[in-house]
C-alpha positions as CSV (number, residue, x, y, z in Angstrom):
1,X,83.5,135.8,147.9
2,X,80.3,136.8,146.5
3,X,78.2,134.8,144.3
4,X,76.6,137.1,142.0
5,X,79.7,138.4,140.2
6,X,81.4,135.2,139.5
7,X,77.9,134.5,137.6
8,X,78.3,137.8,136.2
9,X,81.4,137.0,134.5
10,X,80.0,133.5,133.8
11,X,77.2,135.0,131.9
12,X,79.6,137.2,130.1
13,X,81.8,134.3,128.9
14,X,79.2,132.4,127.8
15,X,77.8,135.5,126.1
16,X,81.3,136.0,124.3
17,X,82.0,132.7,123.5
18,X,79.0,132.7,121.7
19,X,79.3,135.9,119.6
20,X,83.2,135.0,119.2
21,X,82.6,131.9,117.4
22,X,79.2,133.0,115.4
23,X,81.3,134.7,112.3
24,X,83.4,131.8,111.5
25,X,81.1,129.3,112.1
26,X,78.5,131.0,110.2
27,X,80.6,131.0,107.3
28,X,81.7,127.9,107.3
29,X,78.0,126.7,106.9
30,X,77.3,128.9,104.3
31,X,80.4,127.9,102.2
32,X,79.7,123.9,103.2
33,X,75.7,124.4,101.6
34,X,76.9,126.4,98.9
35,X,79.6,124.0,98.2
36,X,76.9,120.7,98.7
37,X,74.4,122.5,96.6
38,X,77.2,123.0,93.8
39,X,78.6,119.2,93.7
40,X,74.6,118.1,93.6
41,X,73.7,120.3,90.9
42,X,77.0,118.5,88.7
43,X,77.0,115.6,90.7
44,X,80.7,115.3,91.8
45,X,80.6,113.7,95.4
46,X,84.4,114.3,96.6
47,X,84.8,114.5,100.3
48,X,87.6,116.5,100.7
49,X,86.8,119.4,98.3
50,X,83.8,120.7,101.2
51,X,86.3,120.2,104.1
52,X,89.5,122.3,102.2
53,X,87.0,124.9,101.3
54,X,85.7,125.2,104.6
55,X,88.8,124.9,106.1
56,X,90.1,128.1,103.9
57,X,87.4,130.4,104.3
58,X,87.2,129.7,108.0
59,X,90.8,130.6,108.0
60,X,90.2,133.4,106.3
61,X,87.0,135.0,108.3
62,X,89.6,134.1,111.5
63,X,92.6,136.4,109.9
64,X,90.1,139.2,109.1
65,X,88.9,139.0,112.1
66,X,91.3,138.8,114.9
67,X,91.9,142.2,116.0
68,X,88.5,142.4,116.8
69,X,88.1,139.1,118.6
70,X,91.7,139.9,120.5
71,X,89.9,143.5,121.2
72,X,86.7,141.9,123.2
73,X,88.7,138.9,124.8
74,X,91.4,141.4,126.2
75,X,88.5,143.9,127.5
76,X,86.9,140.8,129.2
77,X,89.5,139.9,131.0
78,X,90.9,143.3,132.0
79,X,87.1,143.6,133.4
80,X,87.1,140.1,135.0
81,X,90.4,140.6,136.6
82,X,89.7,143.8,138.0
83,X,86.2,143.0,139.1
84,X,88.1,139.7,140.9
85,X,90.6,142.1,142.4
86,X,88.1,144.3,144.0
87,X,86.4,141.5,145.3
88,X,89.5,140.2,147.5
């Protein structure tokens, strides 16, 4: 079994792992310092109000964008497994 491919895919994971996760957790850090700079600004210091907030528009950046994430898993692994098959 050669090396170099399994890295390849390795890479590639990494790769889509990291561009899989960047939407929702770059949203959730913009809502959390939106949401921090609005409780300083009329200083209300609840702990859960961030957390619920983040929590919804995380969900919601996942249910927009699901189809596409679905799209780019399913065409790594149809890749992976046919670059595994051809290896033997």
């Amino acid at each position: 079994m050669a090396l170099s491919p399994i890295l390849q895919l390795a890479q590639e994971l990494l790769w889509l792992v990291l561009i899989l996760s960047m939407p929702v957790v770059l949203v959730a850090a913009i809502v959390g310092i939106l949401i921090s700079l609005l409780q300083a600004l009329t200083q209300v210091q609840d702990q859960t109000t961030p957390f619920l907030i983040k929590l919804v528009a995380a969900s919601i950046t996942l249910a927009a964008s699901y189809h596409w994430m679905g799209n780019l898993l399913m065409r790594y692994t149809e890749r992976s497994l046919s670059l595994i098959s051809r290896m033997g």
